[in-house]
C-alpha positions as CSV (number, residue, x, y, z in Angstrom):
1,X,33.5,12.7,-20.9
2,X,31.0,10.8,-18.5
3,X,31.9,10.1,-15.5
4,X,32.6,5.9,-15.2
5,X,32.3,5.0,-10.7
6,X,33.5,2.0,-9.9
7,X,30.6,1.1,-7.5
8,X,27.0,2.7,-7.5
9,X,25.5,2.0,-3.9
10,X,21.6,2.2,-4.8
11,X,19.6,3.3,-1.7
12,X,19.6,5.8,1.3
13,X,19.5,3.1,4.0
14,X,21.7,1.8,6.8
15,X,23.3,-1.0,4.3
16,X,23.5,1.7,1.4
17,X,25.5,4.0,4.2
18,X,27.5,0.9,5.3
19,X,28.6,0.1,1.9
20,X,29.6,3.6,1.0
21,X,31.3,4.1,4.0
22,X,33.4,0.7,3.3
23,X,33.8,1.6,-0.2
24,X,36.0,5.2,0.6
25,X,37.7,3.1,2.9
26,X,39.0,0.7,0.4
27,X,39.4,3.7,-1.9
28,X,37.1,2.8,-4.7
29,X,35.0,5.7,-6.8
30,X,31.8,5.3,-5.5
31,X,28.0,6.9,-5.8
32,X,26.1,6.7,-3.0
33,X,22.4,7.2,-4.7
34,X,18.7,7.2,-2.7
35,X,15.9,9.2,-1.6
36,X,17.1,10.2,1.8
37,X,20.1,9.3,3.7
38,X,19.2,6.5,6.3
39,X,15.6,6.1,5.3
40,X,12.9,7.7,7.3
41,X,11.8,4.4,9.0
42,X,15.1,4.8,11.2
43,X,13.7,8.4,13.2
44,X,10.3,6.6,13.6
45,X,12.1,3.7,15.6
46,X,11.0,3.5,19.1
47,X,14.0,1.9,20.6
48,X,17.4,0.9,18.5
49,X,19.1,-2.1,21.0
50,X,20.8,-4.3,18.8
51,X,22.9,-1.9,16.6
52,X,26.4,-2.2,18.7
53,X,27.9,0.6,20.8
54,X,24.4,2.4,20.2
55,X,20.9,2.6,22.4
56,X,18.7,5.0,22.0
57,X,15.7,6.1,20.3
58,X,15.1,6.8,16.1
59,X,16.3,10.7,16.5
60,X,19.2,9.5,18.4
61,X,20.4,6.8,16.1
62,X,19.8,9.1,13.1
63,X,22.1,11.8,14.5
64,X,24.5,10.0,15.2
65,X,24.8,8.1,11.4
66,X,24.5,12.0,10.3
67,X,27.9,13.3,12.7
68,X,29.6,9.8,11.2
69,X,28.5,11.0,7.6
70,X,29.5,13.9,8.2
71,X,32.9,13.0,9.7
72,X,33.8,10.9,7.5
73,X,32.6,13.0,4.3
74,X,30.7,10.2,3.2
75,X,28.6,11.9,-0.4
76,X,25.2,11.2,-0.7
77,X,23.5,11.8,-4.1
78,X,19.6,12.6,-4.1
79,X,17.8,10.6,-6.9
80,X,15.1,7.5,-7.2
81,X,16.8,5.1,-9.4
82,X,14.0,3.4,-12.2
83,X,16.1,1.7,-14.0
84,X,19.7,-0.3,-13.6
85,X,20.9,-1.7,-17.2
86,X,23.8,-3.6,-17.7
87,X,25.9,-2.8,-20.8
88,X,29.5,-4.3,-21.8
89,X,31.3,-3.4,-19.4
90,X,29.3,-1.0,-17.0
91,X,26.0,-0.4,-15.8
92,X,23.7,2.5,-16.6
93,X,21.4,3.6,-13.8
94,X,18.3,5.7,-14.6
95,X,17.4,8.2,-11.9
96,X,14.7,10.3,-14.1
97,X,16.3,12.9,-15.7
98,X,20.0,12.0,-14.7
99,X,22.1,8.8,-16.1
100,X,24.8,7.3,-13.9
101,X,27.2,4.9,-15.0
102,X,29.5,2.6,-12.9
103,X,31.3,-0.9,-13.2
104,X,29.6,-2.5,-10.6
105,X,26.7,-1.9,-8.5
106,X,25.4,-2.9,-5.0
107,X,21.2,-2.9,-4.6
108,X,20.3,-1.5,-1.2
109,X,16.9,-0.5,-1.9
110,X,14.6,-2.1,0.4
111,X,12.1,-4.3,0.6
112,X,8.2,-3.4,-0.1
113,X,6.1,-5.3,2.6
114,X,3.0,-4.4,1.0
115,X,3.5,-6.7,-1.7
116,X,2.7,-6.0,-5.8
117,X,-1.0,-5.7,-7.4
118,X,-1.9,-8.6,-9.5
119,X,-1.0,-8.3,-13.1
120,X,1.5,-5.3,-12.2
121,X,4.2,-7.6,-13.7
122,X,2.6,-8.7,-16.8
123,X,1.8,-5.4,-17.7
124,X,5.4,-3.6,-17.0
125,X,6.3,-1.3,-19.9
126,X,3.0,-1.5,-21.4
127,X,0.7,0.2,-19.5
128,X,2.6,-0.3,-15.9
129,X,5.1,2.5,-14.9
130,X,7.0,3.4,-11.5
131,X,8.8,6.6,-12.7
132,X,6.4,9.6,-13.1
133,X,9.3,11.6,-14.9
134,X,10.2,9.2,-17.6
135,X,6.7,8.2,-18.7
136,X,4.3,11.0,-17.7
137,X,4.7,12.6,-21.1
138,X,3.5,9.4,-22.7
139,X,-0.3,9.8,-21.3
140,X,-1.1,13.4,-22.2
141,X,-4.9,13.5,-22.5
142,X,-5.4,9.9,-21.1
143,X,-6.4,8.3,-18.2
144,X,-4.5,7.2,-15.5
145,X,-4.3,5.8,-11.7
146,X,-1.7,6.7,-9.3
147,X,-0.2,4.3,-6.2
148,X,1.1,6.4,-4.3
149,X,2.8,5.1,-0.9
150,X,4.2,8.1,0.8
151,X,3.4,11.6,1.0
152,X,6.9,12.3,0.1
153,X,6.2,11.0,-3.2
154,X,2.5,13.3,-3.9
155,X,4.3,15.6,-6.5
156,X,5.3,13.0,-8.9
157,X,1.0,12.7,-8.9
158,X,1.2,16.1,-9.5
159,X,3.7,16.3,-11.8
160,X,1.3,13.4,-14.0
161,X,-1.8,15.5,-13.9
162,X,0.3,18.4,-15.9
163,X,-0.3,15.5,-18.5
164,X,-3.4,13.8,-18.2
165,X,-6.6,14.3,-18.4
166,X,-7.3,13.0,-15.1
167,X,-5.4,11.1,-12.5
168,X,-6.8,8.6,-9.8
169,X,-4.8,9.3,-7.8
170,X,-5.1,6.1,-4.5
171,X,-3.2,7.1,-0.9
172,X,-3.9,5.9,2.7
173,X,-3.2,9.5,3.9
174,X,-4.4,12.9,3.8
175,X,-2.6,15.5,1.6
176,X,-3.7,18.8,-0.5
177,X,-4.4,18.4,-3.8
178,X,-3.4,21.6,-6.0
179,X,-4.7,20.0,-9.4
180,X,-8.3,19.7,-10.1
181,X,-7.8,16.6,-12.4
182,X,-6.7,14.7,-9.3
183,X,-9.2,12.7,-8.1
184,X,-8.3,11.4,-4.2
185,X,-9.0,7.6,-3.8
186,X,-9.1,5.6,-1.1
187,X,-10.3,2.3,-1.8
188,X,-7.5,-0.2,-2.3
189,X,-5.9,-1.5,-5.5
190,X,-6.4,-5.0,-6.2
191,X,-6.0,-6.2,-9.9
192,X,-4.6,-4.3,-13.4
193,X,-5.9,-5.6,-16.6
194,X,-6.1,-5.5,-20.3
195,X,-5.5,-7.4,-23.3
196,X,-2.1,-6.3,-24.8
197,X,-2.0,-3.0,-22.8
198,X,-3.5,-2.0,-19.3
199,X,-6.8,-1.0,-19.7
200,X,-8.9,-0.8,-16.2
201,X,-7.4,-1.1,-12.0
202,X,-9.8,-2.9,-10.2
203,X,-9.6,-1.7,-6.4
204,X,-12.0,-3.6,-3.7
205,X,-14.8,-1.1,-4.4
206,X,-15.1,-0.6,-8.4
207,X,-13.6,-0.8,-11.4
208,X,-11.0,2.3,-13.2
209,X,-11.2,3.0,-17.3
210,X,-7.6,3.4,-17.4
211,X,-4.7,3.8,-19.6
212,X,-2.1,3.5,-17.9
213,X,-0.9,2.5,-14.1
214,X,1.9,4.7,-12.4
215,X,3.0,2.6,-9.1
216,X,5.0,5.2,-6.9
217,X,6.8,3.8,-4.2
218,X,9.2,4.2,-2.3
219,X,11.1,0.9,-3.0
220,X,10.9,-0.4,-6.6
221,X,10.6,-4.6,-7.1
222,X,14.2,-5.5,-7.4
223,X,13.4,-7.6,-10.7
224,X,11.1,-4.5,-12.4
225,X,14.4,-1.9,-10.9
226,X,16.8,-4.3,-13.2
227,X,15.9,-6.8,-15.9
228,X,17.0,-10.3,-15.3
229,X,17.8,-10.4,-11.6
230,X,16.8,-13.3,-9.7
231,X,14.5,-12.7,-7.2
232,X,12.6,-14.8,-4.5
233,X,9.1,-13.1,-4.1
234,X,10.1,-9.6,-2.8
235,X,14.2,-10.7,-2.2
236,X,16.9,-10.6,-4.2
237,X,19.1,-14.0,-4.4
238,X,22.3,-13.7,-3.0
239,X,25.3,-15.9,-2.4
240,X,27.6,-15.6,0.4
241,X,29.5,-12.6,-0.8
242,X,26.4,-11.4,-1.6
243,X,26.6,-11.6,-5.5
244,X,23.9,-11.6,-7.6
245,X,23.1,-14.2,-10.4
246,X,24.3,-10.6,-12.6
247,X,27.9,-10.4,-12.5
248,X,28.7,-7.3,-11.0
249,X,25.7,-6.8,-9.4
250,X,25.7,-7.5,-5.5
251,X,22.9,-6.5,-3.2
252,X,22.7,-6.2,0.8
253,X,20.0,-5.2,3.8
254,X,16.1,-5.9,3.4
255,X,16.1,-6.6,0.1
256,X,18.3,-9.8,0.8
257,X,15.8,-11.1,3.2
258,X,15.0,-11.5,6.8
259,X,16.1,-10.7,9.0
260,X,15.0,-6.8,8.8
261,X,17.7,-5.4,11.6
262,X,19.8,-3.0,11.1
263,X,23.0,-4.7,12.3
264,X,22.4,-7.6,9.7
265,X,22.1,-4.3,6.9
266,X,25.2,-2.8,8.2
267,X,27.2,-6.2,8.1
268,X,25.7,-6.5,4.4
269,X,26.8,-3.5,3.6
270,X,30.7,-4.1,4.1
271,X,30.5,-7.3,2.2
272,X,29.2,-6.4,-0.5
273,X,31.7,-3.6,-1.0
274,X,34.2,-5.9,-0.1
275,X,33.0,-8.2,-2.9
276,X,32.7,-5.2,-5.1
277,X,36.4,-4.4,-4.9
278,X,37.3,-8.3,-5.0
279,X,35.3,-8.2,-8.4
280,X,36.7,-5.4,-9.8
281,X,40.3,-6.5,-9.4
282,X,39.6,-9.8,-11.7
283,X,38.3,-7.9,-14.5
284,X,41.4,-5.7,-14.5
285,X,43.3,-8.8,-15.0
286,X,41.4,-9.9,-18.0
């Protein structure tokens, strides 16, 4: 039989961390689900001065939320969720190839700072894709561009040129290619259009025949990760208890809104699974 969690935590991150951590606490079922635990941003911090009972650098502060982890036997899954779908009375969350289901879940994943490419919206689904794995297959023999953000994320380039004819493949950093249908861009995507479908990328330097756009990032748009959510530019709308206009849907740290600290993430974190396990205990009732 599948497995049904009572909370999915979506995201590797301080508030992700915090919420699991709060979740076993209040003994709830939970997933913990991300990239990495704590993000890779926190051991590239210079100085961490507002996180209380801690001061120290990145390396420090990571090893310390690894010990706690660790301690307190806190499970981390590794996946990229690309998809959270809400059914009757669960959610379904897509981590290409894996399906998770839970009750409720709480988004932690993140804000993008670098903001989406004109027409990426419009063109979601047809033509626009930010999961590699469950699209790739779709563009054997075709043309496509890759946005890559991270180095980290490189082999799900890779993994498209096993499928296409050729990939464009756009980064801001150095990195070996081991296909020769990847063609290494580094001109800057402005603008995907088409008529029904995606048919060219425009970057600030000339113009791709494409046909299709894979955008691999680290942090999916909240409203492209789940259909429906109400969203703010890159931010997810919250009330107070951090509940989403989806019921059962809560969501804590960046992807709330300024500020960006992780203290405010942390706090998040708690409340949403607090609000998690308040929700949870009226649907019992009905």
């Amino acid at each position: 039989m599948e497995r049904i969690y009572d909370v999915a935590v979506i995201g590797g991150g301080i508030a992700g961390f915090s919420a699991a951590l709060s979740l076993k606490s209040l003994g709830l079922d939970y997933l913990w689900l991300g990239e990495t635990e704590f993000g890779d941003k926190v051991k590239k911090s210079e100085y961490v001065r507002n996180y209380p009972s801690f001061s120290g650098d990145g390396v420090r502060f990571f090893e310390a939320l690894t010990a706690q982890q660790q301690r307190e036997n806190i499970l981390f899954t590794k996946g990229r969720a690309d998809g959270v779908f809400r059914m009757r009375d669960r959610f379904s969350i897509s981590a290409a190839p894996e399906m998770y289901f839970a009750r409720t879940v709480i988004l932690c994943t993140g804000v993008d700072l670098k903001g989406k490419i004109e027409g990426e919206g419009d063109f979601l689904g047809r033509g626009v894709s930010y999961c590699a794995v469950c699209d790739g297959a779709l563009y054997r023999g075709k043309k496509i561009a890759a946005v890559v953000s991270s180095p980290a994320l490189f082999e799900e380039a890779e993994y498209l040129a096993g499928f296409a004819e050729k990939v464009y493949a756009f980064t801001a950093f150095d990195v070996a290619v081991n296909h020769k249908n990847i063609d290494l861009c580094r001109d800057f995507p402005r603008k995907i259009e088409g008529e029904r479908r995606v048919e060219r990328l425009i970057s600030d330097q000339k113009t791709y025949d494409v046909d299709g756009v894979f955008l691999l990032r680290e942090a999916i748009p909240p409203d492209a990760l789940v259909g429906g959510l109400q969203t703010d530019g890159a931010h997810v709308v919250v009330a107070r208890d951090l509940s989403t206009n989806l019921k059962g849907l809560f969501a804590a740290g960046d992807v709330t809104g300024l500020p960006y600290q992780y203290a405010k993430a942390a706090g998040e974190g708690l409340v949403a699974a607090h609000s998690a396990k308040k929700y949870l205990k009226e649907i019992a009732k009905i």
